[in-house]
C-alpha positions, 0 to 999 in steps of 0.5 A: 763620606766622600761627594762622589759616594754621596751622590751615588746613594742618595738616588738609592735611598730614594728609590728604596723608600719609594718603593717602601711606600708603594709595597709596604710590609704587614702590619703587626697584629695588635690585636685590634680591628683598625677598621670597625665594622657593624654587627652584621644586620639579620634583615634582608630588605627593609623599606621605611620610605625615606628613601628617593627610590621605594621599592627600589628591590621588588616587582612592582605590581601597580597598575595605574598611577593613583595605584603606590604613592609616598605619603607624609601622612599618616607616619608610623615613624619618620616623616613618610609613608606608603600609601596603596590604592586599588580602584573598582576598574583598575586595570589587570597587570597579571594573570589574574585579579584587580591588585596593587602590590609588590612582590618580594624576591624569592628565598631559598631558606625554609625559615624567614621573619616579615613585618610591618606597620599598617594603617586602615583609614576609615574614609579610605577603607569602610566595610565591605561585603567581600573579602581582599587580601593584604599580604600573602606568601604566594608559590608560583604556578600553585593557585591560591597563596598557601598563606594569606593576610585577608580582610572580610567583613572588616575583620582580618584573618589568617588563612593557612593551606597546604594543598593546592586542591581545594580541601576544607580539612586541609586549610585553616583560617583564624579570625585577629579580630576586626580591622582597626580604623585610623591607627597603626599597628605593627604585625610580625610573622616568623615562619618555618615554611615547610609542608610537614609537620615541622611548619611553624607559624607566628604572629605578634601585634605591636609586640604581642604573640597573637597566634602559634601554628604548628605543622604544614603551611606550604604546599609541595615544591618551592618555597613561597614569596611575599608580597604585601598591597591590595589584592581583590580578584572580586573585580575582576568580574563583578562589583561588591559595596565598596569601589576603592580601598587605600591602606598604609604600609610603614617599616617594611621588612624581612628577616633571615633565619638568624633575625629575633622579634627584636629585629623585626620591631620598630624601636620603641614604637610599640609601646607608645602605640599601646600607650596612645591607644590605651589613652584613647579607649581603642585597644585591639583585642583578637579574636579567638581563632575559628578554626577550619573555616575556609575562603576561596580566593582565585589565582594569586 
């Protein structure tokens, strides 16, 4: 190749290649994911508390600073924990009721899987003659949460409406059993919300089914939304016997249509939950439920 020749193709060459680089054609297919991705998580939020933002997704409901803390004990797993406080005098943040909770965003599926491990300190939470709730699945504008996790008489208890008129026959409750003093136990709830007959209610304690139920657990109109705390409309007006109430949440989550128990459990933590209280002499059994019993709860 003569000089001149050479020195006309090597820009070329070099702007060819160049150009390759910047536009490179299609890999061929092998067959093979060149970039492996997770198996796509069945959870829409978790929240364990490890994390420098907690809650960072949620309506906080806190009104005052003892209301939410992050705590490093008790744990149910890893190093942290929520601790929620409600006070006698705490201040009214909604429309309604003495509460400290965080409400979850709202869902447009019908069926939906919630869990958490919670923990009642016997210093912080001794019986008292009036009732709280601790989790609802609350419609807005429709009065009292159509379900809803209470304690009353240090027992806890699952209410179930699907009316907003005060009905008795139209609202349920069946008692868990009583409240467990100074251990973690992790609840699972998988729902079909609906206000016919093809409702569904579940509920296993640290990996057991403790309650099937069938047919409506909604009222009419929009879905619900969850949210977990303290919730005691009681104070709003009146004193009961007790004036403050902590409990402690831990593995924080929700489920979407496609989640499993499986999904909503903590990973090996039941067992040795079940172990450590058979050791201990403190197993929790529930109570049958009670059938169409009823408690009033104003607002939400």
């Amino acid at each position: 190749m003569n000089k001149e020749l050479f020195i006309f193709i090597l820009p070329i060459s070099f702007a060819v290649f160049g150009l390759l680089l910047l536009f490179p054609g299609e890999t061929p297919d092998t067959g093979q994911d060149s970039n492996p991705k997770e198996p796509d998580s069945h959870l829409l939020y978790e929240e364990t508390f490890e994390g420098p933002d907690p809650f960072d997704f949620v309506w906080k409901q806190f009104p005052e600073n003892h209301s939410f803390q992050v705590s490093n004990s008790p744990v149910f797993q890893g190093k942290k924990s929520g601790k929620f406080e409600l006070r006698h005098g705490d201040r009214i943040v909604t429309k309604t009721g003495v509460r400290s909770e965080v409400l979850f965003p709202e869902q447009f599926h019908r069926e939906r899987w919630y869990s958490f491990a919670v923990y009642f300190p016997s210093d912080g939470y001794p019986v008292d003659n009036d009732a709280e709730i601790i989790t609802q699945w609350h419609q807005e504008q429709m009065g009292s949460p159509s379900t809803s996790l209470f304690v009353e008489n240090d027992h806890l208890i699952i209410v179930v409406r699907n009316d907003p008129v005060f009905n008795g026959e139209k609202r349920e409750k069946h008692d868990l059993g009583q409240v467990p003093k100074d251990q973690w136990q992790e609840f699972v709830f998988h729902f079909i919300h609906s206000n016919d007959g093809d409702g569904l209610l579940e509920i296993w304690r640290n990996g057991d089914k403790i309650l099937t139920r069938s047919g409506p657990n909604i009222y009419p109109g929009i879905l619900p939304k969850w949210k977990i705390g303290i919730y005691k409309w009681t104070w709003e007006k009146t004193k009961t016997s007790v004036n403050k109430r902590i409990v402690y949440f831990d593995n924080v989550r929700m489920g979407n249509e496609k989640a499993t128990l499986e999904d909503l459990m903590s990973i090996n933590s039941v067992s040795a939950n079940n172990a450590a209280l058979a050791k201990s002499g403190r197993a929790y059994h529930a109570f049958p439920p009670t059938g169409k019993d009823t408690i009033d709860c104003p607002g939400r």
